[in-house]
C-alpha positions as CSV (number, residue, x, y, z in Angstrom):
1,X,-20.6,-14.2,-8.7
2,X,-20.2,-15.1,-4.7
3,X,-21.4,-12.3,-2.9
4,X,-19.0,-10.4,-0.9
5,X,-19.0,-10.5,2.8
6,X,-21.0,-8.3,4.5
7,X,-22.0,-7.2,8.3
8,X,-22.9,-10.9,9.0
9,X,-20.5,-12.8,7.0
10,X,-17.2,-13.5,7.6
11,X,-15.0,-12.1,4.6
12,X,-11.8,-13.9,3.5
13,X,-10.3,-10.5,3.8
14,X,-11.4,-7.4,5.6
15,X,-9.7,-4.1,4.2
16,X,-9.4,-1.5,6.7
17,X,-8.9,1.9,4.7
18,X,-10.6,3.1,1.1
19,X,-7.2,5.1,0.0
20,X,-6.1,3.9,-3.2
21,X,-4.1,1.0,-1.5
22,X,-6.7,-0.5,0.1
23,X,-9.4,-0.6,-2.9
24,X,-6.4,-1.8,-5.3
25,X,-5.8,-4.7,-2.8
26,X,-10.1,-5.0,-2.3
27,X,-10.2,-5.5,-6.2
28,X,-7.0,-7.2,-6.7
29,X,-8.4,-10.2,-4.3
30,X,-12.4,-9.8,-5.4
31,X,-10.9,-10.6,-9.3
32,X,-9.1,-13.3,-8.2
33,X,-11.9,-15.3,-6.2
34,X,-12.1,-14.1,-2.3
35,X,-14.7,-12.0,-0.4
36,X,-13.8,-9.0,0.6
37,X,-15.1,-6.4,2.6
38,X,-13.8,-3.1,2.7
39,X,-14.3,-0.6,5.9
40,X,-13.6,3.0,6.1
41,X,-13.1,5.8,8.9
42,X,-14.4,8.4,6.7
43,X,-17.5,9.6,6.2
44,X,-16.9,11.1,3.0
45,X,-15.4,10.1,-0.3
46,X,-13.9,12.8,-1.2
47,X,-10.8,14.2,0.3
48,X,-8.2,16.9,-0.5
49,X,-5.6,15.1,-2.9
50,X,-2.0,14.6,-1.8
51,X,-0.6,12.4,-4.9
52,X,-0.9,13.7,-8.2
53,X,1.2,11.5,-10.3
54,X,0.5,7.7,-11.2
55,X,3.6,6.5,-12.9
56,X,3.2,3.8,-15.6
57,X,4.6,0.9,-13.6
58,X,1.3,1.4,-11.3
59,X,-0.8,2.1,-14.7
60,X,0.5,-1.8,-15.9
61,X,-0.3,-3.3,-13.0
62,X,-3.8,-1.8,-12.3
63,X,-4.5,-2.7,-16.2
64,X,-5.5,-6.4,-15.9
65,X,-8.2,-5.1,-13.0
66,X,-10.1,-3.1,-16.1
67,X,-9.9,0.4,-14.6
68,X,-6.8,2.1,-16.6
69,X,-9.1,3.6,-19.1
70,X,-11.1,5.4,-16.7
71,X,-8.0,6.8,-15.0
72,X,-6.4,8.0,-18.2
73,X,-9.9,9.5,-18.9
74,X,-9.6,11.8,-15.5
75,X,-6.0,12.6,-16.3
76,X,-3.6,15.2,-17.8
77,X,-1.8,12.2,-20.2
78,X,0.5,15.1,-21.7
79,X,2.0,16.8,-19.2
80,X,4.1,19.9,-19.8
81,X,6.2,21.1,-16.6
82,X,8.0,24.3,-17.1
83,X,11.2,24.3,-14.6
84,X,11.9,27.9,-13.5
85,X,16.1,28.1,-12.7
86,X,16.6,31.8,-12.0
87,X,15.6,33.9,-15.3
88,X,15.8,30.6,-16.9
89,X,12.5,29.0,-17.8
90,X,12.9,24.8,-19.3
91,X,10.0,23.4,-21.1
92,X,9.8,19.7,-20.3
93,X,7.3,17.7,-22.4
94,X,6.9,14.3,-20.8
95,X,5.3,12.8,-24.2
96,X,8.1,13.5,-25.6
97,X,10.0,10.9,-22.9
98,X,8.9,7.3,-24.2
99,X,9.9,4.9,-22.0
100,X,10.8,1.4,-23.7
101,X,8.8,-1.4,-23.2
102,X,5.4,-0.3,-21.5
103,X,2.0,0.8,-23.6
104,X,2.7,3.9,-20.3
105,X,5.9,5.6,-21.8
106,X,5.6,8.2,-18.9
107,X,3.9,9.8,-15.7
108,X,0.2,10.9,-15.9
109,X,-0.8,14.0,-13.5
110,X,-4.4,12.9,-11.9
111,X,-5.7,13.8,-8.5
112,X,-5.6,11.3,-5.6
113,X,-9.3,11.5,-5.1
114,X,-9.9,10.6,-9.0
115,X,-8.2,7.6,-8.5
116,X,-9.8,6.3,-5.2
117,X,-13.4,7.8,-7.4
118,X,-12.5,5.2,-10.5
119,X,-11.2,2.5,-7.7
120,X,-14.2,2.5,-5.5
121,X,-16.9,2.8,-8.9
122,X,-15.1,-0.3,-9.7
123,X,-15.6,-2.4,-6.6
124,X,-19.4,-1.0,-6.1
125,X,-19.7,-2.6,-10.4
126,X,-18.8,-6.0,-8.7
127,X,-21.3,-5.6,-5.6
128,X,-18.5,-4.6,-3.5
129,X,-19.9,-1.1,-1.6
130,X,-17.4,0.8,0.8
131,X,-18.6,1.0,4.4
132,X,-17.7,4.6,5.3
133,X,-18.3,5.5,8.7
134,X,-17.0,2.5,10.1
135,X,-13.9,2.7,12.1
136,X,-11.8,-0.2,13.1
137,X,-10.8,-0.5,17.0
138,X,-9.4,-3.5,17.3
139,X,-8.7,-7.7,17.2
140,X,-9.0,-10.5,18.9
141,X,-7.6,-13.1,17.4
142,X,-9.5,-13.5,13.9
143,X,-12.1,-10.6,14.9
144,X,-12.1,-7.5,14.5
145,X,-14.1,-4.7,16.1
146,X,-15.5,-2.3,13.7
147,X,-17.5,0.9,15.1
148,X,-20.3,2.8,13.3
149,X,-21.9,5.6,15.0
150,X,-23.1,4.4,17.8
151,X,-23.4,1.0,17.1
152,X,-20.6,-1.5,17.6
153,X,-20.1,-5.2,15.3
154,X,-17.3,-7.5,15.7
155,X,-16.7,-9.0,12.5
156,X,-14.5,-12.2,11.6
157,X,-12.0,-12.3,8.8
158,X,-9.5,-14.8,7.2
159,X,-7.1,-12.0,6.8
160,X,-7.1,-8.8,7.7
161,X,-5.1,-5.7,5.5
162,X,-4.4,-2.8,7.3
163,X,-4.3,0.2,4.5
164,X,-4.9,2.9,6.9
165,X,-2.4,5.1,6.4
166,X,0.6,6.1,8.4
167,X,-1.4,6.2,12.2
168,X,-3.0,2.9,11.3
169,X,-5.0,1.3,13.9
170,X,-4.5,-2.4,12.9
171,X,-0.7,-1.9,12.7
172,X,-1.0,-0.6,16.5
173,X,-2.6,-4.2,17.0
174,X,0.0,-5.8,15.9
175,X,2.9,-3.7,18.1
176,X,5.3,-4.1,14.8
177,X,7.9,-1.6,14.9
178,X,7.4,1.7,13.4
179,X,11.1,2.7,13.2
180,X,12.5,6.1,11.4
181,X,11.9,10.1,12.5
182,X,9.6,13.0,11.7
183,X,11.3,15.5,9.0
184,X,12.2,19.0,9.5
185,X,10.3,20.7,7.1
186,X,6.4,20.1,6.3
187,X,4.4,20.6,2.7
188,X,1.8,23.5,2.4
189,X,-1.0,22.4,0.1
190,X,-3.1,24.9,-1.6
191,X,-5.6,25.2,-4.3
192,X,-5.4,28.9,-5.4
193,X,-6.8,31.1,-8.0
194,X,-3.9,33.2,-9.5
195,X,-2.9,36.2,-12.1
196,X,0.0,36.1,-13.6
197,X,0.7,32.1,-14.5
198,X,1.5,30.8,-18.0
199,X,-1.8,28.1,-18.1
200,X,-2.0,24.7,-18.8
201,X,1.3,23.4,-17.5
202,X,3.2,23.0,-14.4
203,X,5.7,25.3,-12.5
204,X,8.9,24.2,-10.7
205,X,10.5,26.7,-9.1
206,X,14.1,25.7,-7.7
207,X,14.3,28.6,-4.6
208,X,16.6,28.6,-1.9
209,X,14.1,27.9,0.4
210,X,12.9,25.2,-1.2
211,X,10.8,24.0,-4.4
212,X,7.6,25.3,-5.5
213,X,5.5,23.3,-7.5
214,X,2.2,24.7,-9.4
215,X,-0.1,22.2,-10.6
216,X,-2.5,23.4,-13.3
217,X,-5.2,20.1,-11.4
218,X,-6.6,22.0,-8.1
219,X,-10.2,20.9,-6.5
220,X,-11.5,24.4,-5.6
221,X,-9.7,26.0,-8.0
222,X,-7.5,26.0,-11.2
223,X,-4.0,25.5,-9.6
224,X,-2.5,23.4,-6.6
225,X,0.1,24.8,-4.6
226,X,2.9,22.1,-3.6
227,X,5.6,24.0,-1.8
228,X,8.4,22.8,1.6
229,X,8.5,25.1,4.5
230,X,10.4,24.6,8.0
231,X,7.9,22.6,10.3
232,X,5.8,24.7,12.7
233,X,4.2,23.1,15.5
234,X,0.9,21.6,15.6
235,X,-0.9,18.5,16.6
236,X,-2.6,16.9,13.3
237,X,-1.3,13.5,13.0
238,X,1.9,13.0,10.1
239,X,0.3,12.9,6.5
240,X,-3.3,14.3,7.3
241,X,-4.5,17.7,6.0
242,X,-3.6,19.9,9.1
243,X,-4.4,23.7,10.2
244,X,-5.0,26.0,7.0
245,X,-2.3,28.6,5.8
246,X,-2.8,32.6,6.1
247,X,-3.0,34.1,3.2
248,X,0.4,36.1,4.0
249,X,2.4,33.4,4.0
250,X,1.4,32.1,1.2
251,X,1.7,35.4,-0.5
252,X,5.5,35.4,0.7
253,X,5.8,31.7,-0.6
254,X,4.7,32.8,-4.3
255,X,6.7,36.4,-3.9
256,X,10.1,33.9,-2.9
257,X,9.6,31.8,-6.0
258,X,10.0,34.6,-8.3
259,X,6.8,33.7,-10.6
260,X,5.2,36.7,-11.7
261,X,2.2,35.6,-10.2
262,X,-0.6,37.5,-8.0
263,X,-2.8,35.8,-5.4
264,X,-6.6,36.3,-6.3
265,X,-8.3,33.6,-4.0
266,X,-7.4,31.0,-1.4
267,X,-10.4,28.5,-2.1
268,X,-8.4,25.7,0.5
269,X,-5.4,25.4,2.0
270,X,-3.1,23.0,4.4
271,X,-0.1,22.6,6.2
272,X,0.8,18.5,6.4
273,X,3.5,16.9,8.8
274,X,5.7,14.5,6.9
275,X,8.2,11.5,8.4
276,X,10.1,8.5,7.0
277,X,9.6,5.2,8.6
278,X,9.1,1.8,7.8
279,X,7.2,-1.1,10.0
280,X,10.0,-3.8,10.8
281,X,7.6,-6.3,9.6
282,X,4.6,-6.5,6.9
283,X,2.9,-9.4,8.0
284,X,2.4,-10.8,11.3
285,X,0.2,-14.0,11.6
286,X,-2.6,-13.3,8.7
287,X,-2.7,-9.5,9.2
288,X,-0.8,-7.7,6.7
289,X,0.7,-3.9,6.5
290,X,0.3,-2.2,2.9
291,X,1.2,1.1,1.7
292,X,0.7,4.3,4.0
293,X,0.7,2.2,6.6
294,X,3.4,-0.4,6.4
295,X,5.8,2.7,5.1
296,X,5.7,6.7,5.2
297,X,8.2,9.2,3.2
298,X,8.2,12.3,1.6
299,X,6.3,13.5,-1.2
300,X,9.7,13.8,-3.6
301,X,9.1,11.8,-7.0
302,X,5.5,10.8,-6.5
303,X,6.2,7.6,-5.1
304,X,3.5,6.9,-2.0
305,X,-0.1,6.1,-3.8
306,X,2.4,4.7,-6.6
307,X,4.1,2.3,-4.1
308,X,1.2,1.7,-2.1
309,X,-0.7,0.3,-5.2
310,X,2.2,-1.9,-6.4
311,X,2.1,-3.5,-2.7
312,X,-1.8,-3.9,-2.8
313,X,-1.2,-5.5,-6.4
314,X,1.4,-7.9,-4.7
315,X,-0.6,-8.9,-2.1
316,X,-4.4,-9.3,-3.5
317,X,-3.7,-12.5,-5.5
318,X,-1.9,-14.0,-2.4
319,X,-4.7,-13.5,-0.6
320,X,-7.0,-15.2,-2.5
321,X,-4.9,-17.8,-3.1
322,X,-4.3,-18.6,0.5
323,X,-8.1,-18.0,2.0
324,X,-8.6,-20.7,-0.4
325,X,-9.8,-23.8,1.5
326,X,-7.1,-26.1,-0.4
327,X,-4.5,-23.7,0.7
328,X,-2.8,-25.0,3.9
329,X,0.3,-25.7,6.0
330,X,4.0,-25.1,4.3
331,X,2.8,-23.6,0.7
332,X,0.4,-21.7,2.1
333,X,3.1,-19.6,5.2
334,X,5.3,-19.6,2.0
335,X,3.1,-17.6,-0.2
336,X,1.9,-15.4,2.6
337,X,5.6,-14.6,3.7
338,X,7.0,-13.7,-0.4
339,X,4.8,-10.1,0.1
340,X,7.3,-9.6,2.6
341,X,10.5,-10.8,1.1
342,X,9.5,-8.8,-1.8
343,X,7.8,-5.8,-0.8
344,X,9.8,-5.0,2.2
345,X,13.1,-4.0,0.3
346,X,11.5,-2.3,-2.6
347,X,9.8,0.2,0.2
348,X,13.4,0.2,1.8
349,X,15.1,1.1,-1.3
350,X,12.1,3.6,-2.5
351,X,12.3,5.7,0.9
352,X,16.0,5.9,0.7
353,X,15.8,7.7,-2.6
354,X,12.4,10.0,-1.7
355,X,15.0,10.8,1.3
356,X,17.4,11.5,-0.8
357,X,15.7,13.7,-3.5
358,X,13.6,15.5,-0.6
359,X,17.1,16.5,1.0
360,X,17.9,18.1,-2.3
361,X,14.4,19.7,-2.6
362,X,13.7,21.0,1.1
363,X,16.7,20.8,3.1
364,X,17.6,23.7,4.9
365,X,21.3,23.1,4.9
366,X,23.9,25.3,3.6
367,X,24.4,22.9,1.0
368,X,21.2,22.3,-0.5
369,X,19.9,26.0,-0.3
370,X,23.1,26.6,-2.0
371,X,22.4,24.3,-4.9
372,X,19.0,25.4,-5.6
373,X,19.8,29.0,-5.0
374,X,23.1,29.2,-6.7
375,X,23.7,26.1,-8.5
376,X,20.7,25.3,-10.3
377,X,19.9,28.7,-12.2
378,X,24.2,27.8,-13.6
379,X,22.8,24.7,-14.9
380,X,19.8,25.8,-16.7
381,X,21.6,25.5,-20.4
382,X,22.6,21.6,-19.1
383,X,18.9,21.1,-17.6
384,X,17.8,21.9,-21.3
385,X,20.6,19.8,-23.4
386,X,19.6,16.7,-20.8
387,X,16.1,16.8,-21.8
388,X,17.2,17.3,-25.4
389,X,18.4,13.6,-24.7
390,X,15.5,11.4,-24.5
391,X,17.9,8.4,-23.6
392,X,18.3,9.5,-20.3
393,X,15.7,10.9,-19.4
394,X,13.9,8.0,-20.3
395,X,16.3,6.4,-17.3
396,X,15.6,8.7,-14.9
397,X,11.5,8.3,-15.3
398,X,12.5,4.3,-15.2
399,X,14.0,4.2,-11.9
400,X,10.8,6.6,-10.7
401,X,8.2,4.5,-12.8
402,X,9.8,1.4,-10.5
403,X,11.0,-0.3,-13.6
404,X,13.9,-1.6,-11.8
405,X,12.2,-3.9,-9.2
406,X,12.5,-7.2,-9.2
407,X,11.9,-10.3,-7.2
408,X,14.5,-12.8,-8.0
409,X,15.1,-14.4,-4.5
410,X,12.2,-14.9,-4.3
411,X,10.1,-18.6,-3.8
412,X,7.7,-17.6,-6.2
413,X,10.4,-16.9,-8.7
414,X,11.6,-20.5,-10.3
415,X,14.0,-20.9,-13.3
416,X,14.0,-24.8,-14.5
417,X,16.9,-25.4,-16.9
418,X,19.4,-23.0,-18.7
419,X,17.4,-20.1,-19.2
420,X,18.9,-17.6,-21.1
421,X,18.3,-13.7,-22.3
422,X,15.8,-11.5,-19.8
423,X,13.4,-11.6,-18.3
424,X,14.7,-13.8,-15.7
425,X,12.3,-15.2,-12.8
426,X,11.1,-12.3,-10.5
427,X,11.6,-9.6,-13.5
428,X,8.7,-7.4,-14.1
429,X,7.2,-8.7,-17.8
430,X,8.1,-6.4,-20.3
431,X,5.5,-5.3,-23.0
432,X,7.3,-7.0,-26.3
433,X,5.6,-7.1,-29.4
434,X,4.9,-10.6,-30.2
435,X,3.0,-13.0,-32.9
436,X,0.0,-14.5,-31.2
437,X,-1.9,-15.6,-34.6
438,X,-2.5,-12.0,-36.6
439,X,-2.0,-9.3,-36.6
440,X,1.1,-8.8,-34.0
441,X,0.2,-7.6,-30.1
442,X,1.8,-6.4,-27.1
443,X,2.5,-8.9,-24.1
444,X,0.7,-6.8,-21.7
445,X,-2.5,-7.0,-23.9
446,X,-2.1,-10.7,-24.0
447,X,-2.2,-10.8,-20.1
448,X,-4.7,-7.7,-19.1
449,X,-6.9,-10.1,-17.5
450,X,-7.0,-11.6,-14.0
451,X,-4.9,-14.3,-13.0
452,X,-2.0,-16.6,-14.1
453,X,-0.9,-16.4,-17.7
454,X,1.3,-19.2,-19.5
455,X,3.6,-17.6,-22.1
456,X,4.8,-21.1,-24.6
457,X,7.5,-20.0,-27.2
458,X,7.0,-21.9,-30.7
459,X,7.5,-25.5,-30.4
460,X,6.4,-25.5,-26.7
461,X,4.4,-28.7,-26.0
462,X,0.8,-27.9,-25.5
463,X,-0.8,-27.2,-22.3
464,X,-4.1,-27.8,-21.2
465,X,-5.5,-24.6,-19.5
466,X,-8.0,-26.1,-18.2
467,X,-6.4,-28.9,-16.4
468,X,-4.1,-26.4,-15.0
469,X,-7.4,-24.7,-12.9
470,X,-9.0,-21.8,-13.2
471,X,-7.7,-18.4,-13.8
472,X,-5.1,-19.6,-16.5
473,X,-4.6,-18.6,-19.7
474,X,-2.2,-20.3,-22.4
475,X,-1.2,-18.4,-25.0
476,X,2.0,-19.1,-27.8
477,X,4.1,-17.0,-28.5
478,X,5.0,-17.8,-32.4
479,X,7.9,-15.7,-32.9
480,X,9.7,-17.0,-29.8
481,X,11.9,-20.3,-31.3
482,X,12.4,-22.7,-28.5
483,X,10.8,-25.0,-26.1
484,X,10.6,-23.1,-23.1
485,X,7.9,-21.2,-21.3
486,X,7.2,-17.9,-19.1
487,X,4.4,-18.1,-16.1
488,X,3.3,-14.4,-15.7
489,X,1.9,-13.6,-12.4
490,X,-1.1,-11.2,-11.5
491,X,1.0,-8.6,-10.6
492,X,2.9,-8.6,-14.2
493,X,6.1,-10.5,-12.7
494,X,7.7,-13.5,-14.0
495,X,7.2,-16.7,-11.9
496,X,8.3,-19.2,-13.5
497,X,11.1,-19.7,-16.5
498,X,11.5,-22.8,-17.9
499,X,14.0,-23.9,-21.1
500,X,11.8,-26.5,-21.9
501,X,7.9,-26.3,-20.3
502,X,5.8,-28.8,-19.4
503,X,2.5,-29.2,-17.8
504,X,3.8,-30.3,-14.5
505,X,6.1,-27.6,-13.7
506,X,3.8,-25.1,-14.6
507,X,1.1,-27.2,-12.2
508,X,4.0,-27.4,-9.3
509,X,4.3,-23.7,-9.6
510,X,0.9,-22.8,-9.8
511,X,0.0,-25.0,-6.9
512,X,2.5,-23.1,-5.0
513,X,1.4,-19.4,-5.7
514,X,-2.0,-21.2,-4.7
515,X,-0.5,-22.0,-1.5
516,X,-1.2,-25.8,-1.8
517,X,0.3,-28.7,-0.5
């Protein structure tokens, strides 16, 4: 194995920020050839969680980098989430919601800092160790100035990721636009010890002043305390664990929900500023933007460590691919721009709907105080026949899970003939069961492995792996009839499409998500 970079090497690409983004990205390009260092403000690893939910499109596309079984060790894999409407109580059991096509059929529940734990054990098995304590401070050019205690290193990069959350350093580098507006409410975070609470499940409470959410996965004690306020003033920066709640108010939060539930013990607690915004651009020159730092919303449907790790797993095989020193001119801009053009609108389009479902959550509006507090108890009975329908509930978790996105416009997406039937180029890979010799297996086991992976239906010509480079695997597909051929990227998209595949469109294409002339 190369070693990584470290203090006195220059690394193909410095990571500034250990938050799940950043070591998904770190490992992402580690598996898939470059050096990487990875550098991190904080002291400590641990850290109060703020995401609880991994949905299963971030579960498929952290599979190939060997670290989903560890997650789904550390995780609640059958959650049960009893939604309070009024005197109404509705039992939701989300193993009972299979979504189509994924070996994930729904959300996991697992604390933020268990997933950066699993991430970071990960890197340190493939000699990569996190350099906590080191704060970034600045760039010149291809250096960066890195600060540790009271000694200070400038150390040279290829490219630089800034995963360093929503006041991130190298995006102030960069003077990219940070364009959108704080929100009127904030989230109180607690983990409390309580009387009272029907046990290993969580509580939704639909309140007119907002949801309550109980979480049965606390750090300094059994449950976590989600719940939207009205924003008080105070100076912690947007996202970051601010001043602690009294005891009162949190008292008045649990009295408001209606739960017949008693406060015993406040073992933590936290207000935390929220905003939506979006950078204008993700990448200028060879410094990119990723996750927390390249876009901020709410915390409505669990979508920031989920959306930050599907743009880490976008980017981290570009990377590699273009610190590569046959990468160059044309190809190699090309490459680098597509996590952009394809990242940039997702985000767009997933911070429209967390603005969305947060307005319906915390507004203070007559009109959403009015649905929770008058509407929502009404449609208790409907709340239970919906879930009653797996169909569309399955849909709903879909458009959460991220299902939906797809990167058809992009470069790295290439159809070659008259392809027909799904996926299409750009389409996430469904997980089909297919004939690959005996017994049958699932696509997604088939390509849980680093890099590129050559789909051939049955009378495919053969390809040589090897002479398409390393990182390739062939495999056919002997149920598919035809002549054609699927290129599956790292990140579990289609790249390439092809009625009838042969070993030079698959080597034009790979060249070019290599960023080679």
């Amino acid at each position: 194995m190369t070693p990584e970079a470290g203090a006195e090497d220059p690394a193909d690409v410095l990571v500034v920020g250990a938050g799940p983004s950043g070591l998904a990205l770190a490992l992402s390009a580690h598996d898939h050839g470059a050096r990487v260092r990875v550098v991190e403000r904080r002291p400590e690893r641990f850290r109060p969680s703020r995401a609880l939910i991994l949905h299963p499109r971030a579960l498929e596309g952290l599979r190939p980098l060997g670290v989903v079984d560890e997650l789904l060790a550390r995780a609640d894999t059958s959650p049960v989430v009893d939604l309070h409407l009024g005197a109404r109580v509705v039992t939701a059991r989300l193993d009972d919601v299979v979504l189509p096509g994924t070996a994930f059929p729904h959300p996991v529940l697992v604390r933020q800092a268990e997933a950066e734990s699993v991430l970071d054990e990960a890197l340190a098995r493939r000699g990569v160790t996190v350099e906590r304590g080191t704060e970034f401070v600045g760039r010149v050019g291809h250096r960066a100035g890195l600060r540790r205690g009271g000694t200070s290193e400038e150390a040279s990069f290829r490219c630089l990721a800034g995963c360093d959350g929503p006041a991130s350093a190298v995006r102030a580098t960069t003077g990219v636009p940070w364009r959108g507006g704080p929100y009127r409410q904030e989230i109180l975070l607690a983990d409390l010890e309580l009387d009272g609470l029907r046990p290993g499940r969580a509580h939704v409470v639909a309140a007119a002043d907002g949801l309550v959410f109980l979480f049965p996965i606390g750090e300094h004690a059994p449950w976590r305390l989600l719940a939207t306020t009205r924003s008080t003033p105070f100076e912690t920066p947007f996202g970051q664990p601010g001043p602690p709640v009294p005891d009162q108010e949190l008292r008045s939060v649990l009295d408001a929900s209606g739960l017949p539930v008693q406060l015993v013990r406040t073992a933590w607690s936290s207000r935390v500023r929220l905003q939506h915004r979006v950078a204008d651009r993700f990448r200028q020159g060879d410094v990119f933007l990723v996750g927390d730092a390249a876009h901020a919303h709410s915390p409505a449907g669990g979508q920031g460590m989920n959306t930050g790790i599907l743009d880490a797993l976008n980017l981290g095989w570009k990377l590699a691919g273009a610190v590569d020193p046959r990468a160059g001119g044309t190809a190699r801009e090309a490459l680098l721009d597509s996590y952009e053009l394809e990242r940039r609108p997702v985000d767009r389009q997933v911070l429209a709907l967390t603005h969305a479902m947060f307005w319906g959550e915390a507004g203070t509006g007559r009109l959403p105080r009015f649905v929770r507090g008058r509407l929502a108890p009404l449609g208790a009975p409907a709340a239970s026949a919906l879930l009653g329908r797996p169909r569309l509930t399955a849909a709903g978790l879909g458009v959460l899970a991220q299902f939906h996105v797809r990167y058809r416009r992009s470069p790295m997406s290439v159809t070659a003939g008259r392809v027909r039937g799904k996926p299409r180029a750009g389409d996430r890979l469904p997980d089909a069961l297919v004939r690959c010799g005996a017994p049958a297996v699932r696509l997604h086991g088939l390509t849980a492995a680093p890099g590129f992976h050559v789909l051939l239906e049955r009378s495919a010509p053969d390809l040589d792996a090897a002479a398409l480079g390393p990182g390739v695997q062939v495999h056919r597909l002997e149920d598919r009839p035809g002549e054609g051929g699927t290129v599956v990227r790292p990140d579990g998209h289609v790249g390439l499409r092809a009625a009838r595949i042969d070993g030079g469109q698959v080597s034009a294409w790979l060249a070019a998500a290599r960023g080679r002339p």
